[in-house]
Structure formats: C-alpha cells, structure tokens
N, C-alpha and C positions, 0 to 999 in steps of 0.2 A: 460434124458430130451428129450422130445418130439420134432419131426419139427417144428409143431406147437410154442410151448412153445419160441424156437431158435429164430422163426420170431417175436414173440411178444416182446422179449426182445431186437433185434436190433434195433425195430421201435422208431425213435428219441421223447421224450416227447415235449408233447404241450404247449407252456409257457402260463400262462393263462394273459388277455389284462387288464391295468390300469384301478386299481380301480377310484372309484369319487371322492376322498380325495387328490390321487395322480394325478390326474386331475386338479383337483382345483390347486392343492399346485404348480405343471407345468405353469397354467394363470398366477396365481399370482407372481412368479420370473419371470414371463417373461413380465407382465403391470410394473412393478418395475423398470427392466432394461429399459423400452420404455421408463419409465417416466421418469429416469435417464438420459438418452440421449439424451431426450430435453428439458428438463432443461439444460442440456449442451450447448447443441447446441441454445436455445434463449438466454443464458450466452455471448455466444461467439458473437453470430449477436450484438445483445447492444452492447457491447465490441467495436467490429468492427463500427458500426454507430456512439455512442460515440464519438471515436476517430476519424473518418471522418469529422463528426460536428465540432468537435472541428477544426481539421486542420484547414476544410474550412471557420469559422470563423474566424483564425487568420491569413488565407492567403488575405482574402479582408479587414480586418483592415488594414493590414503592404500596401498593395496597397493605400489605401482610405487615411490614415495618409501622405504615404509620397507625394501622387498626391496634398492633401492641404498644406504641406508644402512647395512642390516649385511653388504652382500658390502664396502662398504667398509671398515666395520671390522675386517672377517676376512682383508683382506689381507695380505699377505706383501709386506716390504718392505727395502730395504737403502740407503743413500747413497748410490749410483749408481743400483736401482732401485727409487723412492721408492713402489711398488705400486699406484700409481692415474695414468694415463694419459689426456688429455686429446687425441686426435686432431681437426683441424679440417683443414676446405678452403677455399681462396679462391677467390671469382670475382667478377673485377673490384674493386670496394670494399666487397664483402663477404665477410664471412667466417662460415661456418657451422662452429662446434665442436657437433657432434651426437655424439659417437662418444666413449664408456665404453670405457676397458679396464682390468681390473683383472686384478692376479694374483695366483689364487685357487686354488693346487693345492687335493686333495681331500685330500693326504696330506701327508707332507714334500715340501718342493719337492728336485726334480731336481737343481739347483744352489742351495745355500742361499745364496752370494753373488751370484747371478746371472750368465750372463741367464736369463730367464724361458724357460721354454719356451712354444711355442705352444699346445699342448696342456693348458696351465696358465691359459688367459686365459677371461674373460669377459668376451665384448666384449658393450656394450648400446649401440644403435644404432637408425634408421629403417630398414626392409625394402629394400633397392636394389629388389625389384619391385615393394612395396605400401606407397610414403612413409607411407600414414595409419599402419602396423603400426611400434609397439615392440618391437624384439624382444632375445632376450640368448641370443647363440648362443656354440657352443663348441665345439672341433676335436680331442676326443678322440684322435685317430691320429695328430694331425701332432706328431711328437717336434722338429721343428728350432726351435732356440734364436733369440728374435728378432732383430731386426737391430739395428743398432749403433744407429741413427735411431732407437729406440724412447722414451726420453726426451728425448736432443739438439734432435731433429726433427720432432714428433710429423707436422706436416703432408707429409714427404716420406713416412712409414709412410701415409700416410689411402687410399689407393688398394688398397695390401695387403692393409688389414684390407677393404675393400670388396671388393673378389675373394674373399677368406678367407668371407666373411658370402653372401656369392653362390653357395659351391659347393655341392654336393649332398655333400660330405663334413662340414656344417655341420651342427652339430644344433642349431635354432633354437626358440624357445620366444616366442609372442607374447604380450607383457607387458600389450597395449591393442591395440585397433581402431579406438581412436577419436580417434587424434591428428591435429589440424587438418596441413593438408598444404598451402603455398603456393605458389606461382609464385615461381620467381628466375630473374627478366629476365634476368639474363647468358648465360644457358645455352642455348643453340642448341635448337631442336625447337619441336614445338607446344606451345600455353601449356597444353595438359589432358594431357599425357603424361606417363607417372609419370618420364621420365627428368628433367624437366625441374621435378616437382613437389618440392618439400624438407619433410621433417618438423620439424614446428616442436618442439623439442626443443634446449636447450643447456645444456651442461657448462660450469663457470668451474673451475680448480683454482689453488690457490696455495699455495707451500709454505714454511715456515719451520724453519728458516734456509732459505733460497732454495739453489736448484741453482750461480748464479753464484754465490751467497756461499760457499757449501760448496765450490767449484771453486778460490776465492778461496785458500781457509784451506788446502786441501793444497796450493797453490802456495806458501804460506808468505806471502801479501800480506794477509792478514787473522787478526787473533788471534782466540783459541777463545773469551774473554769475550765481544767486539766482536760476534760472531755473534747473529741477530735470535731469540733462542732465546724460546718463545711463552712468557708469562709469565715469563719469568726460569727457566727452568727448567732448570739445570745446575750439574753438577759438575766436580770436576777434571778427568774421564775419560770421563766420560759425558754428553749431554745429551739433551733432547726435544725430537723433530721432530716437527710437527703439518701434514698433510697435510689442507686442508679444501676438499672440494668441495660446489660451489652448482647446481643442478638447476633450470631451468624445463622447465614440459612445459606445454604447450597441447594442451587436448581439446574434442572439439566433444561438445554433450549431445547423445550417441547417436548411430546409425551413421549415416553421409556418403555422399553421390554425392562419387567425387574429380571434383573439379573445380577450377577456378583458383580461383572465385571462394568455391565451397562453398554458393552457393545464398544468399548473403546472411546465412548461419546465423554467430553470435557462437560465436567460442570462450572456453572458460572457464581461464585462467593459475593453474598453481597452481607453487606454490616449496617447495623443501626444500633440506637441506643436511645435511650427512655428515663427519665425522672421523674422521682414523685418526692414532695415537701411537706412534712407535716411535724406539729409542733410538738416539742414533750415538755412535760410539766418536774419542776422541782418538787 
C-alpha cells in the first residue's frame, strides 16, 4: 500500500447534512412539542385564575353576608318601625327588591319611637352608576325624618333612596366589584348601559307577627295570643318580634367587562340570612 493510499484511508469520512424530509420531519416534532406546552401552560393559567376567581368571590360574599348580618342585628327597631327595610322597584312583571335599609344610629336614635331619621340609615344597594358595585352608603348631614311610605310603601320610597345613594352628599362604601350585573328588558336604553343594567342582588324580609297582623290587633280585630308570635314567644304584656331577612348576591369570579351578556362568564349565587329580635309592648 502506497503513502498515498495510507493517508487517504485515515482521512475521517464526511457525514453528508439533513436531508428536506428529515428537516421537515425535525419542525414538525418540534411545532408539536411547542404546541403541547402551551396548551399546558394556558391549561394551568385558567386553572390558576379559575381558582383565584372563585376564592375571591367567595372571600367578599363570606365578608358582605356576615357585615349584613350584624348591622341587622344592631338594629334599632319599634312596631311601627320594625328596623329593617326592604325597598323594591317594578318593571313590568318584574320586580327587583335590591335595596337594604336599616336603621342604624351610631348613638341613641334621634326619636326612640320613630321615625328614623335619614341620617340614621344604612342603605345597601347596587351603585345607580356602577350596577356590578355593592355598595352601603350613608347620609350623615341629612337630619330629616323619613317619610311616612317608609315601612307602608317601601316601593313609593325606592326612587328616594336612589337619589339619596346618587348624591355627592353620600358617603358610599363599596362592599364588592364583582356582582354580576344583568339586562332587564323592560327598561328603555341600550342593552350595555349601566341604566339599563341591574345588580343581581335581592332582599326577602318577613316579619312576625306580621305589620297587618300588628295593624290588626291595635284596631282591636285580632287578640294579642292570636298573633303569629315566632316560637310562641309571649307574655301578658310583652312579646317577640322576629324580623328575618334572606340575602342572594350573585358574583362573577373576578372583575367583568359590564356587559349584557358578561362575556359568557357563569356567576357564582351565594345565600345568607340574618335576624333581628325585639320586643313589642301590649
């Protein structure tokens, strides 16, 4: 064998470079993998936001429930003004009761028989500008004494306390941001406009012995045993009135474009309920 020949055969062979096939076939497991792992990875963010949403909706429910349950208990109340207020509006066949008033002085109330003053309430309500916004506003400077419609009537008051909660003499306090907010067809305007949008939020109250019954018995047309008195709860002179309100609130998991429809996003309904006990006199 030649020198020549020796050097040619130590020289290392050339490996020839990736064909187009195997090129391809290289993109394509590797756009696969990319597309795998984020898919993964938007899996896991939803996942993670999801679960966020959720918490944070069920962290300002569990606050919002139990804040109206003890202004309801700390209510100031009398037989004519039973301390807890259920305000509602109609439109068409429906009826929206959104609207808390309780009365809540800081100190002795102003008239311990009543009426309330204004100045004395806390109203909890949807924002007349921002449907999604719970809020519990309160009118510190306004001394006048409510209207007569305050228990009678609640829905001829519902417009009052709407202006009242609308002024800049309001001191408002937003309880949530994240109350689902819907469309109600009857209401003139565009379907995405806040006038037109409603906070989904409702109040039930029911009271025992009932206000007719109570209206009954000082007319002298119903006896003072006869009365629906909660558990049996009465004496000669004295008995217990049980004022028990029912709270839905609907929240969306975490902050909303308002919109009609809300983007398709599920709200989440949660419930509470609240009592208040005070005596009435024979």
């Amino acid at each position: 064998m030649s020198p020549r020949e020796k050097i040619a055969r130590r020289r290392p062979l050339r490996r020839a470079g990736l064909t187009l096939v195997e090129l391809l076939l290289a993109v394509s497991i590797m756009s696969i993998m990319a597309g795998m792992l984020g898919a993964l990875a938007m899996a896991v963010q939803t996942s993670f936001e999801y679960s966020q949403g959720n918490g944070d909706a069920v962290q300002h429910a569990r606050v919002n429930l139990d804040r109206i349950s003890r202004l309801i208990a700390e209510a100031t109340a009398t037989a004519e003004y039973p301390g807890v207020v259920v305000a509602y509006e109609d439109y068409g066949a429906w009826r929206f009761p959104d609207t808390l008033v309780i009365w809540h002085p800081t100190g002795a109330p102003a008239n311990a028989a009543g009426p309330p003053l204004i100045s004395e309430l806390i109203i909890i309500c949807p924002d007349p500008a921002n449907p999604n916004r719970l809020v519990e506003a309160t009118l510190p400077t306004d001394n006048r004494p409510v209207p007569a419609s305050y228990a009678q009537d609640p829905a001829s008051w519902y417009p009052i306390l709407r202006a009242l909660v609308g002024t800049s003499a309001a001191h408002k306090t937003v309880l949530t941001n994240l109350m689902r907010a819907s469309s109600a067809t009857a209401v003139p305007g565009p379907a995405t406009s806040a006038s037109r949008l409603r906070g989904a939020v409702r109040f039930e109250r029911e009271l025992r012995p009932s206000a007719t019954d109570w209206t009954r018995y000082t007319q002298g047309t119903l006896a003072w045993n006869n009365l629906a008195w909660p558990q049996g709860i009465y004496g000669t002179q004295t008995g217990l009135r049980q004022v028990w309100v029912r709270t839905e609130l609907q929240l969306m998991p975490g902050e909303h474009v308002l919109t009609a429809d809300m983007q398709g996003q599920q709200a989440i309904p949660f419930l509470g309920s609240a009592t208040l006990h005070y005596e009435l006199k024979k």
